[in-house]
N, C-alpha and C positions, 0 to 999 in steps of 0.2 A: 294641526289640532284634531285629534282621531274622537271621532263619536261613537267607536265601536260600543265602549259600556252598553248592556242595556238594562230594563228592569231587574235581571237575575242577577244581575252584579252589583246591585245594592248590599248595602249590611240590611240583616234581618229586621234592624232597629228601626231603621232608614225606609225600610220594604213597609213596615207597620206603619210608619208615621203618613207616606203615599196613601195605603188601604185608607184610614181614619180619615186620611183628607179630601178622598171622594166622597166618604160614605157622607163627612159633615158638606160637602157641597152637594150632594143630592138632598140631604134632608133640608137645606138653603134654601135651594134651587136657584134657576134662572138670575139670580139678580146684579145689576150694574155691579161692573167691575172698576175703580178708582187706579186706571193703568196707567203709572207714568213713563213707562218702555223700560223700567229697568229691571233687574233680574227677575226681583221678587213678584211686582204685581205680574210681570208676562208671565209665571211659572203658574200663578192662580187663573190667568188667562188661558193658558195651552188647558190644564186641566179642566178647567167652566167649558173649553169648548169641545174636549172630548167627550164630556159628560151632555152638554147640550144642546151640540152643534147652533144654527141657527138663534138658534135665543138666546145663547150668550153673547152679551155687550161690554165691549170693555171703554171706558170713557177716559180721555184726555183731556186735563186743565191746561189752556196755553197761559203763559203770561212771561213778565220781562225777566222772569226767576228762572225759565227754563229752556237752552239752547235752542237755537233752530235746528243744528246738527242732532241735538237730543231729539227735539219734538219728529225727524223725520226717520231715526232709527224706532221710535216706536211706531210711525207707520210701516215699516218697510216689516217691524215684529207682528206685526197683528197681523197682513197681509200673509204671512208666511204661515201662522198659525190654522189664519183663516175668518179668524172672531170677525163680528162687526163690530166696527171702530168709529167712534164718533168723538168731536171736538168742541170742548165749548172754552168761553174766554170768562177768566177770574179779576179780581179787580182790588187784589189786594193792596197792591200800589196806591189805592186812595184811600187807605187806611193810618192815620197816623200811628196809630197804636204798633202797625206792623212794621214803617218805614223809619221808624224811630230805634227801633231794633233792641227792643229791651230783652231780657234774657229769656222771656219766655217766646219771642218774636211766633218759634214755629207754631204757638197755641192759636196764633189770629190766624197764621197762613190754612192752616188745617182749620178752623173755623169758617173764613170763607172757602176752602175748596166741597167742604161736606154742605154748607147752606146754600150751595148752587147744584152739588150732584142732587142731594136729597130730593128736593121739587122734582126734579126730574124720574127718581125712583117711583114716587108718591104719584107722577101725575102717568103712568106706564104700571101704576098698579103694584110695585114692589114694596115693600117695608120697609127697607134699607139699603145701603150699597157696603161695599165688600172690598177690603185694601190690601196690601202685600205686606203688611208689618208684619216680621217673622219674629222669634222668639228673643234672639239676638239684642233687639229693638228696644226688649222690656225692662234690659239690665242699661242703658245709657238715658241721661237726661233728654225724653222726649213729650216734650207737652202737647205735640200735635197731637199724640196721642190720648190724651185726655179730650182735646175737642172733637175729636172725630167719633171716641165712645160718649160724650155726651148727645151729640145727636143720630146716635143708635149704630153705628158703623160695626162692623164686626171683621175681625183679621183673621180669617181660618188657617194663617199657616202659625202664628201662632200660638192660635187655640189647640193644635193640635202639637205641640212644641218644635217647630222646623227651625233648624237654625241654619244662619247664613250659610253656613259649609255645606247643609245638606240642603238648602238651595239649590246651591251649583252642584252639586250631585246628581239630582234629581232633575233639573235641567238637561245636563248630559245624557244621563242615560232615557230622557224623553225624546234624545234628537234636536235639540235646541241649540243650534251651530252658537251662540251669543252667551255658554253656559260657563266661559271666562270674561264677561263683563266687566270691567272695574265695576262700582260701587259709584254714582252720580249725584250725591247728593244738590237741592237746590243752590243757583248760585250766588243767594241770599246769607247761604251759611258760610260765605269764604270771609264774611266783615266778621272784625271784635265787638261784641257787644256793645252799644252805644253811640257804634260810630253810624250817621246817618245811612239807609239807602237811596240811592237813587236810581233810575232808568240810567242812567250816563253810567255808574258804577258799575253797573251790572252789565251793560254792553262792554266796559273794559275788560274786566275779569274773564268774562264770556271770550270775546278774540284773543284773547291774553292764552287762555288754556285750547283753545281750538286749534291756534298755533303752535302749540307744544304736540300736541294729536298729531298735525300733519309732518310733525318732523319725526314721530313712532313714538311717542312718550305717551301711553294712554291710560295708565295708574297716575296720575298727575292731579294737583291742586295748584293753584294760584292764589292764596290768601292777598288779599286788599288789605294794607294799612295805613290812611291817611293818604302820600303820595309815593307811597312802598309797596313794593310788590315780591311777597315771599313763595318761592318755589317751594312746594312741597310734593315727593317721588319718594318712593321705597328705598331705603337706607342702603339698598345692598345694589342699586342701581346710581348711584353719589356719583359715586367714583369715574364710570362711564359716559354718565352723562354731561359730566365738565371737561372729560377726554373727549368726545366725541362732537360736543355743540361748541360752534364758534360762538364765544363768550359777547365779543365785541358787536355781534352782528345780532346776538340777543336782546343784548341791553337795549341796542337801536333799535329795534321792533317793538319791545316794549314802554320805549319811549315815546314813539310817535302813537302810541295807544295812550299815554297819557301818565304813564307812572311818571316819576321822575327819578326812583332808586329799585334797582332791582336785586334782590338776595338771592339767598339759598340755605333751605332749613337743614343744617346738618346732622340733624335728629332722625329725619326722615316722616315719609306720611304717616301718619296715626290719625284716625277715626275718631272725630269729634276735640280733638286736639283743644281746640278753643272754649270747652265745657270745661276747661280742668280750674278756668279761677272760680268756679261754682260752686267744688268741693265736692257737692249731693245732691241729692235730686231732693225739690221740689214738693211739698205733702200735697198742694192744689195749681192751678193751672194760672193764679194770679199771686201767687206767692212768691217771697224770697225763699234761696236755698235753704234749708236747715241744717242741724245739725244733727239729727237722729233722720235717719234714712227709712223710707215709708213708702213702700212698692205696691200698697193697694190699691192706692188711688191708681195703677194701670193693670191691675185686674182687668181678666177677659171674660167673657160670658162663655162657658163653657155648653158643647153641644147638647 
C-alpha cells in the first residue's frame, strides 16, 4: 500500500476543496471532534490537528453498536495522528425508540450521541462539535443527520463538498497509512427494519464479522435476519471467497455464535442496501418515507 501521493498529486478540484476545508476549520476553530475512527471523522481529525495542534479534541462514543476491534483502531488513529482523544459512554440502548429500530432508528442514535457530546462542548467553552459527514452522506437516507443539525453540529467536509472518494484521496496523500479503510458503519444497521436490537445481537453480528477480518475479508457485512446470517462482500470477490473459505467449518463458527442459517448475498455488498424498501428519503426526522423526494431538510450551514 504506497503513500507516495502527496498534496501535489491531488486534482486541482480536490487540492481547492483541502484549501476551503482549512480555511472553514480555522474560521471553526478548536472545537470537539465527534471521532468514530473511521475515515471521514479521522481525515477532519488529522486536519483539526494540523491546524491546532494541542487543542484539538477528537471524542469517542463507546457503546454495544460499536466493535471493540473498532473502538481500538480509533485509538491506535488518534495516537498516530496525535490529537487528544477522549472516551465517553452513550446509552442508547435504553431507549426504546432506538432498540425498536424503526426506520428512522439512526435519528435517536445521533440524538443521543450529540446530547452527550454537546454539554461537553458547552461546558469547555465551545458552541458546537464538528462530525465526518461528507457529501456522500447527503444523497442516502440519513436522519442522524438531521439530529445532529438540530442540535447545532456542523460537518465541514461536507460543507465544503468532499466526497467519499475524495476522502480516501486526501487521506492518502496526508500520509494516513488507514486511507483504504473499508467503510464501518454502526453494527445497529446490519438488522431489517423492525426487527428488535439487542446487546445479544449485536455481540453476534459483531464476532460474526471480526471473524471474517481475521480470515482477510475486511470489505465485509454480516446482516442479522431473525436466526439468518447473510454475508455480504464485494461482488467481484464471491467467487474466491467460496473457493478459498472452508464452507463447513463457517457454517460451524457461525453457529456456535448463534445463527442457525448462514447465506451468502450474491448481489454483493452495496451501501445502505437495507434502505431500498424506503423508496426516498424522509421530509423530517419522525416521518414516513414520501413520495416526492425533499433534500432540505439536510441542508448544511454554509461557512
Amino acid at each position: 500500500m504506497s503513500l507516495s501521493p502527496t498534496i501535489t498529486d491531488l486534482s486541482p478540484n480536490t487540492a481547492d476543496k483541502l484549501d476551503r476545508l482549512n480555511a472553514l476549520l480555522r474560521e471553526i476553530g478548536p472545537v470537539p471532534i465527534a471521532y468514530s475512527g473511521g475515515i471521514d471523522s479521522t481525515l477532519v481529525a488529522k486536519v483539526a490537528y494540523d491546524l491546532f495542534g494541542d487543542r484539538a479534541l477528537a471524542i469517542t462514543a463507546i457503546s454495544p453498536s460499536l466493535l471493540p476491534e473498532d473502538l481500538e483502531d480509533a485509538r491506535v488513529q488518534a495516537a498516530t495522528i496525535g490529537i487528544r482523544h477522549e472516551e465517553v459512554q452513550t446509552h442508547e440502548m435504553e431507549n426504546p425508540n432506538y432498540t425498536s429500530n424503526p426506520i428512522n432508528r439512526c435519528y435517536f442514535c445521533k440524538s443521543e450521541l450529540h446530547d452527550t457530546l454537546k454539554p461537553i462542548a458547552l461546558q469547555r467553552n465551545f458552541p458546537y462539535v464538528i462530525d465526518g459527514v461528507n457529501a456522500d452522506d447527503l444523497i442516502d437516507y440519513r436522519p442522524g443527520i438531521q439530529a445532529a443539525k438540530e442540535r447545532g453540529a456542523r460537518s465541514p467536509l461536507a460543507e465544503v463538498g468532499i466526497t467519499k472518494a475524495e476522502v480516501r484521496d486526501l487521506s492518502r496523500a496526508l500520509g494516513l497509512s488507514w486511507w483504504e479503510k473499508p467503510s464501518q458503519p454502526c453494527l445497529s444497521s446490519r438488522f431489517p427494519y423492525g426487527e428488535e436490537i439487542t446487546i445479544d445481537k449485536l455481540r453476534r453480528v459483531g464476532r460474526a464479522e471480526v471473524h471474517l477480518r481475521r480470515l482477510g475479508w475486511n470489505d465485509i457485512r454480516v446482516r442479522s435476519q431473525g436466526d439468518t446470517a447473510r454475508i455480504e462482500l464485494p461482488a467481484e470477490q464471491i467467487v474466491n471467497f467460496i473457493n478459498q473459505i472452508p464452507l463447513p467449518k463457517l457454517v460451524a463458527t457461525f453457529q456456535e455464535l448463534g445463527f442457525l442459517f448462514v447465506t451468502l448475498d450474491l448481489e454483493g455488498l452495496q451501501s445502505g442496501k437495507l434502505n431500498r424498501i424506503l423508496g426516498i428519503q424522509t421530509n423530517s426526522p419522525t416521518s414516513s418515507p414520501s413520495t416526492t423526494r425533499n433534500t432540505d431538510s439536510y441542508s448544511l450551514p454554509t461557512a
